[in-house]
DRENTIPA-767043 format. One line per field, with one value per residue (C-alpha): residue in one letter; chain; z, y, x. Coordinates in steps of 0.02 Angstrom, whole numbers, always signed. Example, Ala and Ser with C-alpha at 12.3 -4.5 7.8 and 13.67 -1.06 7.14 Angstrom:
DRENTIPA-767043
residu	c(A, S)
chaine	c(A, A)
up	c(+390, +357)
north	c(-225, -53)
east	c(+615, +684)
end
This chain:
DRENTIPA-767043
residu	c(X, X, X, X, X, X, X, X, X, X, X, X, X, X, X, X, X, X, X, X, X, X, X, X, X, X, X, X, X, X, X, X, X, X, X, X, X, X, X, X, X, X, X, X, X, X, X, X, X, X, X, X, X, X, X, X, X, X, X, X, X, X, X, X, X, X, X, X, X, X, X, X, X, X, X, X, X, X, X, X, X, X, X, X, X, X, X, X, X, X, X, X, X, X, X, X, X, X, X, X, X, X, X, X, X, X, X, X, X, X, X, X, X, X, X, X, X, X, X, X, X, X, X, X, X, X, X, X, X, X, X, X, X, X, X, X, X, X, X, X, X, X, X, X, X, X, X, X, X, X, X, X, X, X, X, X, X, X, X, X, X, X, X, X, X, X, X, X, X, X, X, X, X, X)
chaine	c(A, A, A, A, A, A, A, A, A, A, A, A, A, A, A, A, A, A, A, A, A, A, A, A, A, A, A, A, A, A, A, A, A, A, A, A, A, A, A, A, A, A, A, A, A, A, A, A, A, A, A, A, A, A, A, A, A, A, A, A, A, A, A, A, A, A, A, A, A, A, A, A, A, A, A, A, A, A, A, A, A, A, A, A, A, A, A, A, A, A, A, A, A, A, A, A, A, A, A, A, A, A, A, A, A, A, A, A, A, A, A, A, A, A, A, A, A, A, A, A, A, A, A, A, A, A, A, A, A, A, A, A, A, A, A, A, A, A, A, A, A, A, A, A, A, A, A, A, A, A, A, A, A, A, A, A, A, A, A, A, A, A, A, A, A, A, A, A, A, A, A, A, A, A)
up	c(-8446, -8468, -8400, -8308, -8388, -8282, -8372, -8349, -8480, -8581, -8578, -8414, -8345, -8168, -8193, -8299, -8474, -8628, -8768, -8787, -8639, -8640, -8683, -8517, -8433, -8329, -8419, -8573, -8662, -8675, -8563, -8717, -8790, -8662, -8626, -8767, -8713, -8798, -8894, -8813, -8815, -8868, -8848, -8741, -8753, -8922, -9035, -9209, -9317, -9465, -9606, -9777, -9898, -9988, -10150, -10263, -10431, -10574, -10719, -10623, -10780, -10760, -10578, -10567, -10729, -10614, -10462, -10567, -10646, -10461, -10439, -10336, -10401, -10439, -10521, -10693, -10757, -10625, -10718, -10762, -10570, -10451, -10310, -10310, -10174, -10191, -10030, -9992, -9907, -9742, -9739, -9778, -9913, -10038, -10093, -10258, -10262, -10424, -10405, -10426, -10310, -10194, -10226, -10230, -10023, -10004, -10136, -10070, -10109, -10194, -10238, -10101, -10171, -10147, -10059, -9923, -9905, -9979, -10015, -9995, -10112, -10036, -10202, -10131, -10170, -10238, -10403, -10402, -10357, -10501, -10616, -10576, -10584, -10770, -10814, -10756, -10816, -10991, -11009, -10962, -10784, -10663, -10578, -10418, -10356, -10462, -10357, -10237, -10090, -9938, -9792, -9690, -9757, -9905, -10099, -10121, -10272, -10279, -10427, -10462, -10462, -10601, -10472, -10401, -10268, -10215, -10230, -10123, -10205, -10084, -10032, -9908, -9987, -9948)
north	c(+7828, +7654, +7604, +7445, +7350, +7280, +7137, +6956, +6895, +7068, +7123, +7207, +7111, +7071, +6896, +6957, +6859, +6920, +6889, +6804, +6798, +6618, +6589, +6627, +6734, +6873, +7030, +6955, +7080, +7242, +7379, +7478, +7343, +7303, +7485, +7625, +7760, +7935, +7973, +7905, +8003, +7909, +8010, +8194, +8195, +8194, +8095, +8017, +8031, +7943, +8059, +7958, +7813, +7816, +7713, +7687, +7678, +7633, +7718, +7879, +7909, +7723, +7724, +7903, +7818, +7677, +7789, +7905, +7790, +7733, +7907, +7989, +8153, +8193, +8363, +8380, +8371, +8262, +8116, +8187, +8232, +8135, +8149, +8181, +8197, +8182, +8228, +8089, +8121, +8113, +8206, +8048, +8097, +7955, +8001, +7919, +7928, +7861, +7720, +7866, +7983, +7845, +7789, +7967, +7949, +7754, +7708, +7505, +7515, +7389, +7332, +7212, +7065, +7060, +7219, +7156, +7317, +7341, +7492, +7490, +7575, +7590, +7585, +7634, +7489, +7282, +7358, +7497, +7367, +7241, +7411, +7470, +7290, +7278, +7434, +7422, +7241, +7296, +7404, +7304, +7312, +7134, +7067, +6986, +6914, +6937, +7010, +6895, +6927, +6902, +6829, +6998, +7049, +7158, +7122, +7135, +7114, +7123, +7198, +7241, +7430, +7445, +7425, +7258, +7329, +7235, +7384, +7276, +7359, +7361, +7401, +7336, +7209, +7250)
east	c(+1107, +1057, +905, +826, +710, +574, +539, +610, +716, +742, +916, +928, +774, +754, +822, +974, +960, +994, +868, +692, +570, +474, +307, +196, +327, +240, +275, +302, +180, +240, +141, +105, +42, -93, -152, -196, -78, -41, +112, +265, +425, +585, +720, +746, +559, +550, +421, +461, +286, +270, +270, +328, +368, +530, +509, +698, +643, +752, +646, +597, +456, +389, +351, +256, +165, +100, +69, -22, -121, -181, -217, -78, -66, +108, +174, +192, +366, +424, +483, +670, +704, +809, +692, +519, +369, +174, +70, -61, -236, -225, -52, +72, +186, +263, +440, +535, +722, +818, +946, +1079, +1011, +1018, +1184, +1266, +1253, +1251, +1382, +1343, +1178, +1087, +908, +849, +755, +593, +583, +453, +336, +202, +89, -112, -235, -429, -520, -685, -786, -751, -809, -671, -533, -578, -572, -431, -344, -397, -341, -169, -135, -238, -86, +44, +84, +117, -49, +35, -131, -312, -433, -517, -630, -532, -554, -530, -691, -607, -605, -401, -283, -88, -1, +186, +248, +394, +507, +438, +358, +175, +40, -110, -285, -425, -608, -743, -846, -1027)
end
């Protein structure tokens, strides 16, 4: 069943168009977006949760290396497997898949340049940031951005994962 929306200018809006709403049309904000509400249920009342990052690496060994190196704890003996999962604090999980593992279901599949995620790192402190940005470009690894203290009210750096991916470091500045 499709359903009415009650919004001008959404597709099935009260006024019938298809597409954007304009700037300063009532309604224009979603409701969710205006109110804190619970968990919302999408489909036959069930709710999607966020649970993990996917990550396709190319060198399996290289990117645990890096992730390690951040501090992710990630079994021994992993670096050989095809697909591989480390459980973050806080319950988020980050997953690696090789290229091949990836490719044995999506035959198509190819890299996307510059990726456009990025994965955050709370260092603790400005001091722990500017560490651990030494230590990874000491041995090798791409600093994106040298740390800096942001506007945001964080000290931040960007570095490169082996992959390309941006791994943003950060902590409160004081």
């Amino acid at each position: 069943m499709r359903r009415t929306s009650p919004h001008p200018g959404r597709p099935g809006g009260r006024d019938g168009a298809k597409g954007r709403i304009p700037r300063g049309t009532p309604g224009a904000v979603s409701e969710t977006f205006k109110t804190a509400t619970a968990a919302s249920s999408s489909v036959d009342g069930m709710t999607a949760a966020f649970s993990a990052v996917g990550i396709v690496a190319a060198d399996m060994g290289a990117s645990l290396e890096f992730y390690r190196r951040i501090g992710v704890d990630i079994p021994d003996g992993s670096d050989g497997l095809p697909h591989v999962e480390a459980k973050l604090p806080g319950g988020l999980r980050i997953m690696w898949d090789t290229e091949e593992t990836v490719k044995s279901f999506a035959p198509d599949w190819q890299r996307a340049p510059g990726g456009g995620v990025a994965l955050a790192f709370d260092c603790g402190s400005a001091e722990g940031v500017d560490r651990l940005y030494a230590e990874l470009t000491a041995v090798g690894y791409t600093g994106h951005r040298e740390p800096w203290n942001a506007v945001w009210g964080q000290r931040y750096a960007v570095i490169l994962d082996p992959d390309g991916n941006w791994v943003d470091l950060f902590a409160p500045l004081e």
